[in-house]
C-alpha positions as CSV (number, residue, x, y, z in Angstrom):
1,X,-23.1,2.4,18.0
2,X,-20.3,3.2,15.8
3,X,-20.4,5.1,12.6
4,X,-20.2,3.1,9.1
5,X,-17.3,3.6,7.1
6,X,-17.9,3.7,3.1
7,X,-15.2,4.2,0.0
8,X,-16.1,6.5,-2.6
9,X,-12.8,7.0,-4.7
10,X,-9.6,5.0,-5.2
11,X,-5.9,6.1,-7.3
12,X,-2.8,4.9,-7.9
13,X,0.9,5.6,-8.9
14,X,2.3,2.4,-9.6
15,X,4.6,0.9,-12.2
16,X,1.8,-0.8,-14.2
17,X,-0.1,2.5,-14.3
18,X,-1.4,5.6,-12.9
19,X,-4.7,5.3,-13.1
20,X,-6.8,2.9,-11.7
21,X,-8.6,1.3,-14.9
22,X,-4.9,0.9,-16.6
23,X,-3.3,-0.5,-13.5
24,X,-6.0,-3.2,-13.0
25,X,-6.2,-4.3,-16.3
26,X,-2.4,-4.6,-16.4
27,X,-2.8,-6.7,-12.9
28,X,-5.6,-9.1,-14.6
29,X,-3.7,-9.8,-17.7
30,X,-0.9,-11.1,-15.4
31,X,1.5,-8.4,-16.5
32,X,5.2,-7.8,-14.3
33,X,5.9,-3.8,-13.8
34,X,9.0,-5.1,-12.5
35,X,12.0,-4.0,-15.2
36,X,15.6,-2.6,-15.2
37,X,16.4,1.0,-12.8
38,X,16.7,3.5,-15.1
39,X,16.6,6.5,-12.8
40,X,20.2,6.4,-11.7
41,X,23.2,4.2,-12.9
42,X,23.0,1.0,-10.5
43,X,25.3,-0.8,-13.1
44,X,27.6,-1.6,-10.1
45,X,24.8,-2.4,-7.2
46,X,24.0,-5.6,-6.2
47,X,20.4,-5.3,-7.2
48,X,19.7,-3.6,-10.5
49,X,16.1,-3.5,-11.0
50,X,12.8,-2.5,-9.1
51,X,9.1,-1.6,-9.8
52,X,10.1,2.1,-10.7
53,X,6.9,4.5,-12.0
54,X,8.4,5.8,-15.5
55,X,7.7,9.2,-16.5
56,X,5.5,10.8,-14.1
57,X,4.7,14.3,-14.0
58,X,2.5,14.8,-11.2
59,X,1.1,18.0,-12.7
60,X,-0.7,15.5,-15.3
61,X,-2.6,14.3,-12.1
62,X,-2.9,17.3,-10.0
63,X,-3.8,21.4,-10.8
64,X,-0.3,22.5,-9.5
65,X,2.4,24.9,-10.6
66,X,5.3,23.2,-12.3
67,X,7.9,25.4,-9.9
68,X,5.9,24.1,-6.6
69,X,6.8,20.3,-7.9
70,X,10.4,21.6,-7.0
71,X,9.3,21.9,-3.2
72,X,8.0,18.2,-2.8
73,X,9.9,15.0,-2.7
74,X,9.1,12.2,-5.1
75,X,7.5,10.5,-2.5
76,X,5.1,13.2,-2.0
77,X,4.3,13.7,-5.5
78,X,3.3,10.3,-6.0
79,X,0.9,10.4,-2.8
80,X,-0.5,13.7,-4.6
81,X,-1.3,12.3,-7.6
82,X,-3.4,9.5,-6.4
83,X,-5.2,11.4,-3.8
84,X,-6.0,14.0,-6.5
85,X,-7.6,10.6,-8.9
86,X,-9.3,9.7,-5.3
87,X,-11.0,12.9,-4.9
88,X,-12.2,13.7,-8.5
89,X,-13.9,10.1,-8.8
90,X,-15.5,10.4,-5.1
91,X,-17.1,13.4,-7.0
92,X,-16.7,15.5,-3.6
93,X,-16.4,19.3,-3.5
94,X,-14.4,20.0,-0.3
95,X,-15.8,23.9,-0.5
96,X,-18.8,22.3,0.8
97,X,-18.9,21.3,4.2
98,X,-17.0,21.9,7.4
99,X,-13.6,21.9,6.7
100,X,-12.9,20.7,10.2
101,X,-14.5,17.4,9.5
102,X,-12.6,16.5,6.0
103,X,-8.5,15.1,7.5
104,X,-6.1,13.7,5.9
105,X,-3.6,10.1,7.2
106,X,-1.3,9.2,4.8
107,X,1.5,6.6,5.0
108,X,5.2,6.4,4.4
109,X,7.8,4.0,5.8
110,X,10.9,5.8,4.7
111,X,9.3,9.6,3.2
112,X,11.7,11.9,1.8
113,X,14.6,9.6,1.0
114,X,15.6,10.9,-2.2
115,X,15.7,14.4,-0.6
116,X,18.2,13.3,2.3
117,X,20.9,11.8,-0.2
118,X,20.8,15.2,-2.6
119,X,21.2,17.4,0.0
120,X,23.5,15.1,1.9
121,X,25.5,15.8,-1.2
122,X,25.1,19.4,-1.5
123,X,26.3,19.5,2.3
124,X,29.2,17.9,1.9
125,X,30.3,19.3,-1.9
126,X,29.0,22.3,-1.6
127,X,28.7,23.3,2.1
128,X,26.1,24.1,4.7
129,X,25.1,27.4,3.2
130,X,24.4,25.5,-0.1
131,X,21.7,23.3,1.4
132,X,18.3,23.8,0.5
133,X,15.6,25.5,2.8
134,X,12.9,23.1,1.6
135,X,14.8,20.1,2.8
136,X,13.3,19.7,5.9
137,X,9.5,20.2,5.0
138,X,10.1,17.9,1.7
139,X,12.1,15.2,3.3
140,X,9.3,14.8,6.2
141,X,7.5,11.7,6.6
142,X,4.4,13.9,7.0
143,X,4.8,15.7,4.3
144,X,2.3,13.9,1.8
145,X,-0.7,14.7,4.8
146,X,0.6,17.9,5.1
147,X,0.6,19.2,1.7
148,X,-2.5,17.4,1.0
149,X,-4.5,19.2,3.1
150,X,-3.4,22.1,2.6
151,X,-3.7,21.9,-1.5
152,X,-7.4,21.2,-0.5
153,X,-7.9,23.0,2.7
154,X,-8.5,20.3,4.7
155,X,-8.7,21.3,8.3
156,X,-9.6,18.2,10.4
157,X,-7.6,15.2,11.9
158,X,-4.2,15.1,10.2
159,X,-1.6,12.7,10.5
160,X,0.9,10.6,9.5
161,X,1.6,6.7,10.0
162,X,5.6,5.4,9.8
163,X,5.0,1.3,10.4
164,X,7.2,0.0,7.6
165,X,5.6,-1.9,5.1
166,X,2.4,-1.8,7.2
167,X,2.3,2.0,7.4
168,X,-0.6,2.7,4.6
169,X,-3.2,-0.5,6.2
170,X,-2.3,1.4,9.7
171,X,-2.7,4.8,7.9
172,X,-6.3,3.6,6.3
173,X,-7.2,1.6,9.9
174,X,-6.4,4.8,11.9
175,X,-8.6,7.0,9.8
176,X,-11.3,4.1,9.8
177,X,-11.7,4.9,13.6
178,X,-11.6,8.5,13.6
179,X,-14.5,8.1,11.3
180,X,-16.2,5.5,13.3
181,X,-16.0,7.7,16.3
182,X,-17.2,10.7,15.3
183,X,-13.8,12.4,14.4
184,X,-14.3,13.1,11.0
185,X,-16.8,12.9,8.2
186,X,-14.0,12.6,5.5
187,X,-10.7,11.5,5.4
188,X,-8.3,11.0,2.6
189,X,-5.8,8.1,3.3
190,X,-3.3,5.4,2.0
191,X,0.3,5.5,1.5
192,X,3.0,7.0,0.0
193,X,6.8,6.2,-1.1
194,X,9.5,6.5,-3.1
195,X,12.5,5.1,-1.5
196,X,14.5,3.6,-4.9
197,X,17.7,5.3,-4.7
198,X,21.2,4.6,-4.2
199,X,21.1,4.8,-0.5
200,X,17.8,2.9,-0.5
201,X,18.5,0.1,-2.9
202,X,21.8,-0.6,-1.3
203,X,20.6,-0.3,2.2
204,X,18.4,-3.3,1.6
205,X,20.4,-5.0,-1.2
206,X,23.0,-5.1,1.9
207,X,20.3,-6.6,4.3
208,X,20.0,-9.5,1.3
209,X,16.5,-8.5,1.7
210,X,15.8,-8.1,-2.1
211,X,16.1,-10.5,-4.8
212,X,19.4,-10.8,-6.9
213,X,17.0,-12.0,-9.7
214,X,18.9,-9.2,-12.2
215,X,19.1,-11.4,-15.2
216,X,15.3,-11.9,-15.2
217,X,13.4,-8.9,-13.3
218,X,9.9,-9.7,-14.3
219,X,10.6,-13.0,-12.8
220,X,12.1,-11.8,-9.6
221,X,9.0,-11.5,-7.1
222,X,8.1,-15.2,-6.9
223,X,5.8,-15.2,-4.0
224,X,5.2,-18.4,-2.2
225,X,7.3,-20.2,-4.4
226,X,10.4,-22.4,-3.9
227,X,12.9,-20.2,-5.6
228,X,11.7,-16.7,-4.2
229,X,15.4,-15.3,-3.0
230,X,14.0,-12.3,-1.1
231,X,11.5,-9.3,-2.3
232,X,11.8,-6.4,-5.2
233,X,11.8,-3.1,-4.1
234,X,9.4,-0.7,-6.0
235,X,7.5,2.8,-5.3
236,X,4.7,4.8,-6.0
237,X,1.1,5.2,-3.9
238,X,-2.2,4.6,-2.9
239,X,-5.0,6.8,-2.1
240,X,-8.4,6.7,-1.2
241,X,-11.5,9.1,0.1
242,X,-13.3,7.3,3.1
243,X,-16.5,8.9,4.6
244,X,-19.2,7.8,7.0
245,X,-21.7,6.3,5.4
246,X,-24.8,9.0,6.0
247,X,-22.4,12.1,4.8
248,X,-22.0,10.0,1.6
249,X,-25.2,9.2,0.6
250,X,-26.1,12.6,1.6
251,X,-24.1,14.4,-1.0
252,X,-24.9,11.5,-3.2
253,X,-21.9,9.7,-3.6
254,X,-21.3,6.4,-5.6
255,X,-20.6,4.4,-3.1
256,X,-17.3,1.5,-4.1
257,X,-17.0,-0.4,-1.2
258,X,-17.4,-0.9,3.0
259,X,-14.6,-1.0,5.4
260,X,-15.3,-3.6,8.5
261,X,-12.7,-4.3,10.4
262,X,-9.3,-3.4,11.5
263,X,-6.9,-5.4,13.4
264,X,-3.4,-5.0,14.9
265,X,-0.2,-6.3,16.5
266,X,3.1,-6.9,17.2
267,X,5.3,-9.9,16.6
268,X,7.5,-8.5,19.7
269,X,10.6,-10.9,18.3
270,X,12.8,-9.5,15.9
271,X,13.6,-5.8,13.5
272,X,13.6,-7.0,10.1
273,X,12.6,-11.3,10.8
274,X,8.9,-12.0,11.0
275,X,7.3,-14.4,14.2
276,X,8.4,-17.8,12.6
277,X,5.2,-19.3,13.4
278,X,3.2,-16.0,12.8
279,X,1.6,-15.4,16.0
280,X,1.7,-11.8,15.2
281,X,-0.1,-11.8,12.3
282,X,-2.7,-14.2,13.1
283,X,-3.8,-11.6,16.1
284,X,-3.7,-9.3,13.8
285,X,-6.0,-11.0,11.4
286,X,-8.2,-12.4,14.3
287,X,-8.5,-8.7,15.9
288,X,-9.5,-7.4,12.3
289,X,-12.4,-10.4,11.6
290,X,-13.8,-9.6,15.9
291,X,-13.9,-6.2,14.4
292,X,-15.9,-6.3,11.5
293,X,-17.7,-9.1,13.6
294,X,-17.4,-12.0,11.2
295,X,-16.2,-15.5,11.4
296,X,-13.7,-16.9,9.2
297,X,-15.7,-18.6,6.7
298,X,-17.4,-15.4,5.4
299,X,-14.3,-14.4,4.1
300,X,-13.7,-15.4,0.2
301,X,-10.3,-13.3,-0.5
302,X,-7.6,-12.8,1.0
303,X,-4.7,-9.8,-0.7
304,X,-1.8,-11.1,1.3
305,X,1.0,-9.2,2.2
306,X,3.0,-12.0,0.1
307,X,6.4,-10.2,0.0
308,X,8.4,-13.1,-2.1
309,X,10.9,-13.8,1.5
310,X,11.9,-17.4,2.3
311,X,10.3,-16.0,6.3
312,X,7.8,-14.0,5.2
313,X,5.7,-16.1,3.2
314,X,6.2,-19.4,5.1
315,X,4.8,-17.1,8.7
316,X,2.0,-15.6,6.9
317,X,0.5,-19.0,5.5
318,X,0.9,-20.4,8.9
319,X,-0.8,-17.4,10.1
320,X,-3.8,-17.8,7.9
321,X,-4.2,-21.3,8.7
322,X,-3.9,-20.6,12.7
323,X,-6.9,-17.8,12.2
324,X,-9.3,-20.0,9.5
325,X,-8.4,-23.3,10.2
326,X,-10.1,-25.9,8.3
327,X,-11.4,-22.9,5.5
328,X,-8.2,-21.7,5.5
329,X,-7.7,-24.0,2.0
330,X,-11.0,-22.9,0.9
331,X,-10.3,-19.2,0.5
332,X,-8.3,-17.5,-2.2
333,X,-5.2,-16.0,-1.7
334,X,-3.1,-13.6,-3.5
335,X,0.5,-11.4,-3.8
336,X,0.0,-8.1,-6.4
337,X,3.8,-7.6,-5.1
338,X,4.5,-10.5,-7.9
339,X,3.6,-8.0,-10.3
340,X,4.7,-5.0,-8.9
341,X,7.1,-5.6,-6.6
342,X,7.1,-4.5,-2.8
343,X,5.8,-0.6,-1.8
344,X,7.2,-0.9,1.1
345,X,5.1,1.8,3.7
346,X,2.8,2.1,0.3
347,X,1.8,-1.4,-0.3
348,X,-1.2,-1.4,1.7
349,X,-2.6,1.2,-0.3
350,X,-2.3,-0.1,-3.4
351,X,-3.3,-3.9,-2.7
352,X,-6.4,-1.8,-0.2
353,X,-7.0,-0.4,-4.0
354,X,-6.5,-3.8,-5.7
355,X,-9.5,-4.7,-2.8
356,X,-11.9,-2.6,-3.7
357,X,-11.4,-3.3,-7.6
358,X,-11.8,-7.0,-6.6
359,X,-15.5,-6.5,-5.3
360,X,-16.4,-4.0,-8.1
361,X,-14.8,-6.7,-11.1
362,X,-15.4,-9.7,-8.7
363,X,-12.0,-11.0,-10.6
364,X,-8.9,-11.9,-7.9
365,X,-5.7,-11.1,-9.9
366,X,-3.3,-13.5,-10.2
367,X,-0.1,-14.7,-8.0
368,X,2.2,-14.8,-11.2
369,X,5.9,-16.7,-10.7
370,X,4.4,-19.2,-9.0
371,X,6.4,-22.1,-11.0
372,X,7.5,-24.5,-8.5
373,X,5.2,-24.1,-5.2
374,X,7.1,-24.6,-1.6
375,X,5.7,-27.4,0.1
376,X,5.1,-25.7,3.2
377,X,3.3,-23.1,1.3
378,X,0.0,-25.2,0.6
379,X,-2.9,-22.6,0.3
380,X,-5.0,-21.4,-2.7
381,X,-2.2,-18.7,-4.3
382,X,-4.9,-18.4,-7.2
383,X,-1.6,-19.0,-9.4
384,X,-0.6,-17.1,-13.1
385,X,-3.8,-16.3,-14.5
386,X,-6.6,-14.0,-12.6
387,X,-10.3,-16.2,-11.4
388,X,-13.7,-14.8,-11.9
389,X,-15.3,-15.4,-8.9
390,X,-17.9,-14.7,-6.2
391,X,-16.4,-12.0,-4.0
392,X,-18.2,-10.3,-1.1
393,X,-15.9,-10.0,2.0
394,X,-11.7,-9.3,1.9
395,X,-9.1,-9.4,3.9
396,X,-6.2,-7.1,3.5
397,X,-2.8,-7.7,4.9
398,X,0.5,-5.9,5.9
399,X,3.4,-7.1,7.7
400,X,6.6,-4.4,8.4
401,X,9.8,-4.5,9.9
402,X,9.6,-3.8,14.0
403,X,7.3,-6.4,13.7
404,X,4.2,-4.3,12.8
405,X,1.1,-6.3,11.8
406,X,-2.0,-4.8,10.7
407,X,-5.3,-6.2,9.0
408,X,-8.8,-4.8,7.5
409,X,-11.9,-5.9,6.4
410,X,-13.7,-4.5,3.5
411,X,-17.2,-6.0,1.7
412,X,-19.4,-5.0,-1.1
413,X,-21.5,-2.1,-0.4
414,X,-25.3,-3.5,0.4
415,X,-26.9,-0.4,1.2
């Protein structure tokens, strides 16, 4: 019999917040973090704006020395800040324990990007003697799990997931099973990244992946609806402490949610261009509910991975209604990305955080943009305004370029 799997602390960077309580309010009121770049002159880019996180300071989340900042990439500072707001409302004290049994698996589909262009600069204006010797360990895709465990010590399983925009529901899955089998008593997991830069707002701009939305950001990630002209880039992270279930209690835990399932698959068709029919992500979904053991009908929420593509959206409703059939129009759906934009590798973690505040507030936040719905785009998008409802059992969604599909289950704790 496998081990049960239980959250006990959630935290966020995101551009509506960086703390949990802030951020979800923000999501429920249907506000858009979605605004102008301000980091770096893009007055000349195609795309212009983004979900940026404004004035962070990661020292204001985590007990760190202002001159060690210097050594870690944004990315990474964003992933330590919301593990740090993870651990201090799990309430655990990793000097207790084995530290061979507390790991760390957190996400990133791009990692150190801003650390790649500034040194690809200093290379080439400066020379190679010029370039710094923290490039390599900040600019690593691993360095979030890295640095987090060793900030806290932790000497168990440690890894790192790099499946696009599915890379933190992989990162969270994979340290689901290594709990479930006896791996690990605690993990901290999610995902992580920071990838609105020059190089990375062109890259995709020139993909016409984003939106050119530039005269009306907020507006921009339109999820499932007729206009939606491609997804808005944005950044930031989400964390969370998972433990088995008896090691909780034990210390005496508060106990947020239950992880059930994890599912996940390949479209095997195309880089960037989802299955058309969603095949994929409907195994994906249907590996994640013979996991957790449930049928269809028991679940009341879905957080879908909802990007705002003309594809994407169109594959993944075909996708739900391939897995839930005849219920498929009788559960709710939803896209946080309308509000703040698109993670990329760190979305999962987030909208997994967006999850758990679901079954504690049992209130779906809203699909907001959703003006003009597209016909073949028929399901429950719970549009503009958040619904007080009866929520037990999620499903949580992530699609990524490569064709990367991955799905889990979560449900209110029941003891």
């Amino acid at each position: 019999m496998t081990r049960r799997v239980v959250v006990t602390g959630v935290g966020v960077a995101t551009s509506l917040g960086c703390n949990v309580p802030e951020f979800w309010d923000s999501l429920c009121a249907g506000k858009s973090g979605v605004g102008n770049i301000e980091r770096f002159d893009c007055s000349d880019y195609k795309v212009r704006f983004g979900g940026e996180v404004r004035n962070y300071d990661v020292c204001d989340h985590v007990d760190i020395a202002p001159k060690d900042v210097k050594r870690l990439d944004r990315f990474v500072q964003f992933g330590f800040g919301a593990a740090s707001r993870a651990i201090v409302q799990s309430g655990i004290d990793f000097s207790q324990g084995d530290p061979f049994r507390h790991g760390v698996l957190v996400g990133s589909g791009i990692g150190g990007l801003n650390e790649i262009e500034t040194q690809h600069n200093t290379l080439f204006d400066r020379g190679p003697n010029r370039v710094s010797p923290f490039m390599i360990p900040k600019l690593m895709v691993n360095a979030a799990s890295g640095n987090i465990s060793v900030h806290w010590g932790l000497k168990g399983p440690n890894s790192a997931v790099a499946t696009a925009c599915a890379s933190a529901t992989n990162a969270i899955g994979d340290a689901f099973r290594l709990i479930q089998y006896d791996h690990a008593d605690v993990m901290i997991t999610g995902g992580s990244e920071a990838a609105i830069s020059p190089m990375g707002l062109s890259g995709f701009a020139r993909m016409s992946a984003l939106s050119t939305r530039n005269d009306a950001p907020e507006q921009a990630s339109r999820p499932w609806d007729k206009d939606r002209d491609g997804f808005v880039m944005a950044e930031g992270a989400g964390c969370m402490v998972i433990e088995e279930l008896e090691y909780a209690k034990a210390r005496g835990a508060n106990i947020l949610a239950e992880i059930l399932g994890y599912g996940m698959s390949a479209d095997g068709t195309h880089m960037t261009a989802p299955d058309p029919e969603g095949r994929g992500a409907a195994r994906a979904m249907s590996q994640s509910l013979k996991d957790a053991k449930l049928n269809p009908e028991s679940i009341d929420y879905i957080n879908a991975h909802g990007t705002s593509t003309p594809l994407g959206d169109k594959a993944e409703t075909l996708a739900i209604k391939t897995v839930y059939g005849s219920h498929a129009k009788g559960v709710a759906v939803s896209s946080t990305k309308s509000q703040i934009g698109h993670l990329l590798g760190a979305s999962g973690g987030v909208e997994f955080v967006v999850c758990v505040q679901t079954l504690l507030s049992q209130t779906v936040a809203p699909t907001i943009n959703l003006d003009n719905p597209d016909e073949d785009c028929d399901l429950d998008y719970v549009p503009h305004e958040a619904r007080q409802m009866a929520v037990k059992t999620i499903m949580k969604n992530s699609f990524g370029f490569g064709g990367h599909n991955a799905c889990l289950v979560l449900r209110s704790f029941d003891g």
